[in-house]
C-alpha positions in Angstrom: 98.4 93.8 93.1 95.1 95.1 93.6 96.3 99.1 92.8 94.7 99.7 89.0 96.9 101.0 86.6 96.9 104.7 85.7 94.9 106.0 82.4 98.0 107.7 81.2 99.4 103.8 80.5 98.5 104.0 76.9 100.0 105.0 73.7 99.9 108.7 72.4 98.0 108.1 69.4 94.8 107.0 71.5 94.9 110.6 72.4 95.4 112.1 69.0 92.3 109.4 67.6 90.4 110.9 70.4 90.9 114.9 69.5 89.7 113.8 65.9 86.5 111.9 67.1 85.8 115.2 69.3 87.1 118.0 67.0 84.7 116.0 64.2 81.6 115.6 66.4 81.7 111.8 66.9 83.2 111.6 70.7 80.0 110.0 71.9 78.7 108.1 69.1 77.6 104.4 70.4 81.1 101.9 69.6 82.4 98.4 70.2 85.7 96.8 70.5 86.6 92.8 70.3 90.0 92.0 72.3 91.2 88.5 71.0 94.5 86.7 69.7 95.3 85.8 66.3 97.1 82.3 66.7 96.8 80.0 69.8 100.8 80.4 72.5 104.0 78.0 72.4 102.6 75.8 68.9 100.0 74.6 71.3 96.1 74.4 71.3 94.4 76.1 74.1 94.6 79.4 75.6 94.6 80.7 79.3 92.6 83.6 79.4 93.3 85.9 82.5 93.7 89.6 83.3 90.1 90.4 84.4 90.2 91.5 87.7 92.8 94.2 86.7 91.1 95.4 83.7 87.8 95.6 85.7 89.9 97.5 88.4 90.9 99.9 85.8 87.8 100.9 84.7 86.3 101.5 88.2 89.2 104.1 88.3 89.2 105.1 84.7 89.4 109.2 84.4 92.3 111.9 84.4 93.3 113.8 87.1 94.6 118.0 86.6 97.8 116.8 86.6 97.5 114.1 83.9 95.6 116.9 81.8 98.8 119.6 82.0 100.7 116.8 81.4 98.2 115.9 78.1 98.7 119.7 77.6 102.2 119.6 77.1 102.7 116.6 75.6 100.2 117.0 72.5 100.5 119.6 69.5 100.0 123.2 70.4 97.5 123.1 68.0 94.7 121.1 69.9 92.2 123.5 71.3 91.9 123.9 74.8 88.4 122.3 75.0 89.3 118.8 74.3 91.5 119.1 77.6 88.2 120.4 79.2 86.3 117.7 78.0 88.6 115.0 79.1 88.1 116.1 82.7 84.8 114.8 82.2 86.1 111.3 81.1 85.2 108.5 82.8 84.2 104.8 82.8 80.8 105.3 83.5 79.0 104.3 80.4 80.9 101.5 79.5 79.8 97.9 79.1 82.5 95.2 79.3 81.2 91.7 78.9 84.2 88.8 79.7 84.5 85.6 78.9 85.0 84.4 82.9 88.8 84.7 84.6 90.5 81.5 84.1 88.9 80.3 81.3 90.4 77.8 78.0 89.7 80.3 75.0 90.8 80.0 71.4 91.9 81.9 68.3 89.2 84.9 67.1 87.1 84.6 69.5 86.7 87.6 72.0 88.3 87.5 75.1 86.6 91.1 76.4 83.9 92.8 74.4 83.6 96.8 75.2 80.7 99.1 74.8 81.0 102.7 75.3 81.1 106.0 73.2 83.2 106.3 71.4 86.0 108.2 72.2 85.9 106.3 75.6 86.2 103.0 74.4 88.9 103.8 71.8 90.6 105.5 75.0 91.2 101.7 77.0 92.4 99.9 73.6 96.5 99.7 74.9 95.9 99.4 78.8 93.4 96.6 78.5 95.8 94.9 76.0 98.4 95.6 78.3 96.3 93.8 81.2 95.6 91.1 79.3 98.4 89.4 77.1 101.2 89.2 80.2 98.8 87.6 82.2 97.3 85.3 79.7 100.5 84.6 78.0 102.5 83.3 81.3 99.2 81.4 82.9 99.3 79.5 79.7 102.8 78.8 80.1 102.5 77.8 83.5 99.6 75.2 82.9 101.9 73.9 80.1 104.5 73.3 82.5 101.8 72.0 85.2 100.6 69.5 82.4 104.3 68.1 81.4 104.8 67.7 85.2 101.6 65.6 85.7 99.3 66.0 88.7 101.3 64.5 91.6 104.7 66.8 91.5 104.6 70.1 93.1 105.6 73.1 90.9 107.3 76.1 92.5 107.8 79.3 90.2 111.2 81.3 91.1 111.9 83.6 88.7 111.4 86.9 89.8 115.3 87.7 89.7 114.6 86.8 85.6 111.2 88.4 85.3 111.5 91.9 83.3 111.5 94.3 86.5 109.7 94.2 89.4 105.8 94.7 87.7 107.0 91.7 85.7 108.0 89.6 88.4 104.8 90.3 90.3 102.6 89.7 87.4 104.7 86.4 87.0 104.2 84.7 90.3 100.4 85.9 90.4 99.2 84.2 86.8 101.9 81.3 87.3 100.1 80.3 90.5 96.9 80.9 89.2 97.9 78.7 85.9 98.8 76.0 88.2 101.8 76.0 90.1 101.8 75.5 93.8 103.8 78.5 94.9 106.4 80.9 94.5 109.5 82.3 95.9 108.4 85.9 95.4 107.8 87.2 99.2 106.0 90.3 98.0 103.7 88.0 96.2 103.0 85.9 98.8 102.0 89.0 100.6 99.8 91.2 98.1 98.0 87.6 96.4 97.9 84.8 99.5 100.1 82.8 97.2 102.1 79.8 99.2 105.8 80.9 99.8 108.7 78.7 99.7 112.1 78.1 99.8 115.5 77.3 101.5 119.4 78.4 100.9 121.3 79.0 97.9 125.3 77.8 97.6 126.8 81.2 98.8 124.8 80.0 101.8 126.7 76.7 101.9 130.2 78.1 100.7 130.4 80.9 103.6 131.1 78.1 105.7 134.2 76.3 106.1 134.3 74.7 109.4 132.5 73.9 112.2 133.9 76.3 114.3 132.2 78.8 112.3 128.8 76.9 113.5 127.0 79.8 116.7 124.9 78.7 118.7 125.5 74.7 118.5 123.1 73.8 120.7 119.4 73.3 120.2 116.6 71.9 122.5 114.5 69.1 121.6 111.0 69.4 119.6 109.3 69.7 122.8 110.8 72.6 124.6 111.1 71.3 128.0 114.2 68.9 127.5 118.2 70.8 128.2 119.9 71.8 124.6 122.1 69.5 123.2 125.4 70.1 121.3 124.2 68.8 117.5 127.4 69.2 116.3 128.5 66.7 118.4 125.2 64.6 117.9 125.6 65.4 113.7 129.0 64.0 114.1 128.2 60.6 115.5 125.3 60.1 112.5 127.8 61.9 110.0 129.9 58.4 111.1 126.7 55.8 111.2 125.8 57.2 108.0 129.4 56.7 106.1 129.6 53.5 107.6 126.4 52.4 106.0 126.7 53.6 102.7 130.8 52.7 102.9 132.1 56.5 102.1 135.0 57.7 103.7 134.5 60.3 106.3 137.6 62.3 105.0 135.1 62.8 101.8 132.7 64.8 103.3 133.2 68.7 103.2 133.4 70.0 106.5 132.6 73.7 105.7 128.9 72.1 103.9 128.6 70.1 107.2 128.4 73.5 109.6 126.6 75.0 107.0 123.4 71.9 107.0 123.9 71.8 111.4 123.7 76.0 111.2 120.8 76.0 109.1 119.3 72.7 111.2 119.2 75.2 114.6 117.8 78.0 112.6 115.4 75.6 110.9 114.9 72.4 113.0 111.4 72.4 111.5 112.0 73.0 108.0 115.2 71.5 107.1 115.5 71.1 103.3 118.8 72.0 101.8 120.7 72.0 98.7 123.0 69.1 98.3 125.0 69.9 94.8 127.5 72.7 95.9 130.3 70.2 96.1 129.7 66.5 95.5 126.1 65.3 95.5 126.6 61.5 96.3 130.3 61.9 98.4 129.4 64.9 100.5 126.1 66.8 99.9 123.4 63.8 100.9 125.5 62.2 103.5 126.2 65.4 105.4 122.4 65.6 104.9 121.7 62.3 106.3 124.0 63.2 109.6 121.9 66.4 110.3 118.8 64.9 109.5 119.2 62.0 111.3 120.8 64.2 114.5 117.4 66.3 113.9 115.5 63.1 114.3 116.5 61.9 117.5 115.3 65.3 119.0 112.1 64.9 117.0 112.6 67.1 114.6 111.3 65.9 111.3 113.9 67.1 108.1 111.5 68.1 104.8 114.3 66.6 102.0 117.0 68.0 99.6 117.3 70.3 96.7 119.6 69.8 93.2 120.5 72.3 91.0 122.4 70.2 88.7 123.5 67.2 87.0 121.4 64.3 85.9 118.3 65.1 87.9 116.2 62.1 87.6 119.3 59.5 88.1 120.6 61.3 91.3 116.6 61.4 92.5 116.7 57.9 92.2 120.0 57.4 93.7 119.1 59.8 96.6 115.9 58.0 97.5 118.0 54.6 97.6 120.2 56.2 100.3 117.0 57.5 102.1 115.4 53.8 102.0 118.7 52.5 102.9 118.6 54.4 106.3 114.9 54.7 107.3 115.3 50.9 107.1 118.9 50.5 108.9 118.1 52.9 111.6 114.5 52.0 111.7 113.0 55.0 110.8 110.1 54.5 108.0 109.1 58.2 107.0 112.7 58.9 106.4 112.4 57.5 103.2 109.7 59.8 102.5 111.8 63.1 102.5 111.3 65.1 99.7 113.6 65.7 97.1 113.0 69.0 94.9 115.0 69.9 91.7 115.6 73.0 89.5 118.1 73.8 87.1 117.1 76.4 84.0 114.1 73.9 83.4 112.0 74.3 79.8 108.9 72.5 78.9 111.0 70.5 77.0 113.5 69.0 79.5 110.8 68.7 81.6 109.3 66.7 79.5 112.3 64.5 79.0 112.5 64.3 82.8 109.1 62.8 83.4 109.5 60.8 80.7 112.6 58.8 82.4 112.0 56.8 85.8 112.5 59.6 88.6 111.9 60.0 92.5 111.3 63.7 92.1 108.6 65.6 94.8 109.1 69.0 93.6 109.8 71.2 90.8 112.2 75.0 90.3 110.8 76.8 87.2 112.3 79.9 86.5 113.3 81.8 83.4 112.0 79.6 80.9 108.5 80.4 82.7 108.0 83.7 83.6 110.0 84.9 80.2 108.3 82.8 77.9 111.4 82.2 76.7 109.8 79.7 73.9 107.0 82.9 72.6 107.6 86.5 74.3 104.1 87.5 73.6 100.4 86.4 73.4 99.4 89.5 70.4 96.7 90.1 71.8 94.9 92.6 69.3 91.6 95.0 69.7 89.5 95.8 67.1 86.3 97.7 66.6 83.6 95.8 65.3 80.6 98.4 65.4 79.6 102.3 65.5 76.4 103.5 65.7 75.1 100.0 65.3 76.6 99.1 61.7 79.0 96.5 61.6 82.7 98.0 61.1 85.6 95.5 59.3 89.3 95.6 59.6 89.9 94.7 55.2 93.5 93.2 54.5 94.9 90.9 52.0 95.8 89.1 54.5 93.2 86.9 55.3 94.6 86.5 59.0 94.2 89.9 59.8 90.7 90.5 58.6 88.1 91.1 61.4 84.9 89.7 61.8 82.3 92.5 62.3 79.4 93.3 64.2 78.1 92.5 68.2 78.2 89.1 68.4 77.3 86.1 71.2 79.4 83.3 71.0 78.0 79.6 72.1 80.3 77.6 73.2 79.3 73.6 71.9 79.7 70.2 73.0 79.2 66.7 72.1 77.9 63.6 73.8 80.9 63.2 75.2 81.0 66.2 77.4 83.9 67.3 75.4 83.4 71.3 73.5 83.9 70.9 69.8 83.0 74.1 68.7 83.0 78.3 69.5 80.2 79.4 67.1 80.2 83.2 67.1 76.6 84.8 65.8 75.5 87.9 65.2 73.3 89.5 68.3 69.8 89.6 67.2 70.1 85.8 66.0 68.4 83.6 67.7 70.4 81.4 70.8 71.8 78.0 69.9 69.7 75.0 71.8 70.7 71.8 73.1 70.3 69.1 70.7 69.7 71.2 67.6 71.7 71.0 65.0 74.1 73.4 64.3 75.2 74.3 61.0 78.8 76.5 60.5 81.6 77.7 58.5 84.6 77.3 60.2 86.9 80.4 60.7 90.7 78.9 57.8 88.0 76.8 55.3 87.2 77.2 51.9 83.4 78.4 52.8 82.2 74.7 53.5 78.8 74.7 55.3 80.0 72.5 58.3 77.4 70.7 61.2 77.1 69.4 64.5 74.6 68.7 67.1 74.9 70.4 70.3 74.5 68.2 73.2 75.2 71.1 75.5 75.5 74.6 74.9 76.8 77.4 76.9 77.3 81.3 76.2 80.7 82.4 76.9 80.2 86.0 78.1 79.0 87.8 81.1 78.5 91.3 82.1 81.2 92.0 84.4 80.9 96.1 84.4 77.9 98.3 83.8 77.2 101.8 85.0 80.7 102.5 86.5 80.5 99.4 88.8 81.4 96.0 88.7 78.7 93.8 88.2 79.7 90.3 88.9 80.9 88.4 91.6 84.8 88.2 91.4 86.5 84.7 92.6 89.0 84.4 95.2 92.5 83.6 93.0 92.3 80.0 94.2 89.0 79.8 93.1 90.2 81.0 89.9 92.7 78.7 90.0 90.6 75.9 90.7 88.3 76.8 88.0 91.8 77.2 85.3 92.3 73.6 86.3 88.7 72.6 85.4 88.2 74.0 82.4 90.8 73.0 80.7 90.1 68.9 82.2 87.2 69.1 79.7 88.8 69.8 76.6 89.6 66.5 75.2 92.8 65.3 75.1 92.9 65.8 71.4 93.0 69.5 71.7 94.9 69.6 75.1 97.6 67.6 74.5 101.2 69.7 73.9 102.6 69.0 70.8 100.4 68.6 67.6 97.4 69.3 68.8 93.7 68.8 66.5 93.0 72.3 65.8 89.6 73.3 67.9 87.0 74.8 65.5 85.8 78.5 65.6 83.2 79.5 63.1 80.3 81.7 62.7 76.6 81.7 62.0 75.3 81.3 58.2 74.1 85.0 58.5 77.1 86.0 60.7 79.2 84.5 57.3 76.9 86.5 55.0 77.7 89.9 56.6 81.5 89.2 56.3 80.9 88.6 52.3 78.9 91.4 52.2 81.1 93.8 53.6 84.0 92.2 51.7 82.2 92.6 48.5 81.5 95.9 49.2 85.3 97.0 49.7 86.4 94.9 46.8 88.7 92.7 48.3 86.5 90.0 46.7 
């Protein structure tokens, strides 16, 4: 994950904009580009914004090598003269300026995610890969802190859908943001490796169905937790708690499946450490948790501690329940107290919405298997992510449409980032440059970006600039977080937006607006074009 992507990972016409900026003269002319989304993910009111570290990355590395330039060569009109490929072998990164709002941060509708400096045909150059950088990554670590908010605080999440993810790149990108979004860790083994994310899980059914008896069980023996002890038979040991256990919860023994039994004592040797298994590939109640029990409790008496179950179907918060009756029911018969402590995970195509539903009925759930409905976004396939140029040569540049959504908001800008008494931000107020920086406790007066021109105000009982420098001079600039600080940090920022604007479904709209003058210029420029 830390390779940048090549400069070729754009589209064509970035190319053909840059032979007509150079064959007319304007290649280095001083330019700016806003990268920002239109309309906030999933119905919702915040944003995740993430992708930094990789665009920053591809920057460092920006330039084309003799190979992409024949390729350039070939794949361009015969007509483009010979010294634009020349000049592109001089193309680099070098005199760009990208300022960031920081990794990890809750951003909003308009307002500029990255804001690029550069000449001209440079800057126009990074338009698709820095969009391509950006919306993924943003896009899924928004769904994931959706999914980390439905859940609550206590329950673990685990992300598992690389094996839905589109192709490998996909599946990366997926675990990476997911985790830094807010889950606890993934199933994705080259993730783990390339991003220090925590790895987890256990078997699937064909695990569990490749058995069929215990004959099938090699080696049957294991040696107690300290080592030192002779190896005992736990088949023999699992049978005599298989018979404890159906005797306390009154289940016929010729219920249980034999071939999941060899399946829980094969994977017990392997895993006397980490036993957690999945208890739906027959009969949850009649087979799965009380050949679970057997093993567990077997596993016990050579002081081995089980972790808990897995389900993968069914009514997943009444079976929890159920399940954590049985475990009560035998840490208290056979006297073992953490037993009722063992951790019961679920999964099962889970949305945002039956998660939702799950929390909201009594449960005994520990941990949580998201999947396709997170790292596909099943509910919006993409952020839209835009990039737009706001200035050349120091005038103010404007995107005109009829379409008042799609209009642009010109000029460099600084955008303040306000909040009230409460600690709460109210406001992103985007001004022009040369204005002057909002203070605490002034009061701020706005036009808010959807209103009928209203002047709007507020007084600022904290203020904060949203960007930073992050690459100057061909180097990076800043200090860039660990991804669990980044995490961390995803986490905080959104705990102070106020529950109002957090909150899933329905949220207040948050207000983005700009300066009186900033609001000026856009009339101007409007008038000017006559689209007035």
């Amino acid at each position: 994950m830390g390779s940048p992507v090549s400069s070729l990972l754009t589209d064509l016409y970035q190319f053909t904009m840059a032979y007509g900026y150079w064959k007319s003269g304007r290649q280095r002319e001083p330019a700016e580009f806003e990268l920002f989304f239109r309309d906030p993910p999933f119905g919702g009111g915040f944003t995740l914004f993430f992708g930094l570290h990789e665009c920053l990355l591809f920057l460092r590395h920006f330039r084309f090598s003799g190979e992409d330039i024949e390729y350039l060569e070939s794949a361009l009109p015969s007509t483009v003269e010979k010294a634009f490929f020349d000049y592109l072998r001089t193309v680099d990164a070098s005199e760009v300026t990208l300022s960031s709002v920081p990794e990890g941060s809750v951003v909003f509708a308009k307002v500029p995610l990255l804001q690029v400096r550069g000449p001209l045909l440079v800057v126009q150059l990074l338009e698709t890969s820095l969009l391509c950088l950006v919306n993924y990554a943003s896009l899924v670590a928004t769904n994931a802190a959706r999914f980390r908010q439905a859940a609550g605080p206590d329950k673990k999440l685990l992300e598992l859908g690389l094996r839905r993810a589109q192709g490998p790149n996909g599946g990366l990108s997926a675990s990476k943001y997911s985790y830094m979004g807010g889950f606890d860790s993934t199933s994705n083994v080259l993730a783990g490796k390339l991003c220090g994310i925590p790895v987890a899980g256990t078997v699937a059914h064909s695990y569990i169905t490749s058995f069929s008896s215990l004959e099938e069980v090699q080696p049957w023996t294991l040696r107690p937790a300290n080592g030192k002890d002779p190896a005992v038979d736990l088949i023999s040991l699992a049978k005599v708690w298989l018979a404890q256990v159906c005797s306390l919860l009154q289940i016929p023994m010729n219920q249980v499946n034999c071939g999941e039994l060899a399946a829980f004592i094969s994977y017990g040797i392997a895993f006397p450490h980490n036993f957690l298994v999945l208890v739906d590939t027959y009969n949850v109640m009649r087979s799965g948790i009380i050949n679970f029990c057997a093993v567990a409790l077997a596993l016990q008496e050579l002081d081995y501690r089980a972790l808990g179950v897995r389900l993968d179907s069914g009514n997943l918060a009444r079976q929890s329940i159920e399940i954590r009756c049985i475990f009560r029911s035998c840490a208290a018969h056979f006297g073992i107290p953490w037993f009722e402590n063992l951790s019961i995970a679920v999964s099962n195509n889970i949305s945002e919405q039956s998660l939702l539903e799950l929390m909201a009925q009594e449960n005994e759930i520990n941990v949580i298997g998201v999947g396709t409905n997170l790292v596909t976004c099943v509910a919006q396939p993409s952020l839209g992510c835009v990039y737009k140029l706001v200035q050349v040569k120091h005038c103010p540049r404007m995107k005109m449409s009829e379409d008042p959504e799609k209009m642009t908001l010109p000029g460099s800008k600084t955008v303040f980032r306000v909040y009230d008494s409460t600690g709460h931000p109210v406001l992103d107020l985007l001004a022009l440059e040369e204005e002057p920086p909002v203070q605490t406790g002034q009061e701020v007066a706005f036009f808010a970006l959807g209103s009928r021109g209203e002047i709007e105000k507020v007084t600022a009982a904290a203020v904060e600039v949203l960007h930073r420098v992050y690459f100057r001079d061909g180097q990076i600039c800043e200090h860039l977080p660990r991804i669990t600080e980044i995490r961390s940090y995803a986490q905080t920022s959104l705990s102070k937006l106020s529950p109002v604007h957090r909150r899933l479904h329905e949220p207040h709209p948050y207000k983005v607006a700009v300066t009186e003058k900033l609001y000026l210029l856009l009339n101007s420029l409007q008038t000017n074009n006559h689209l007035q």
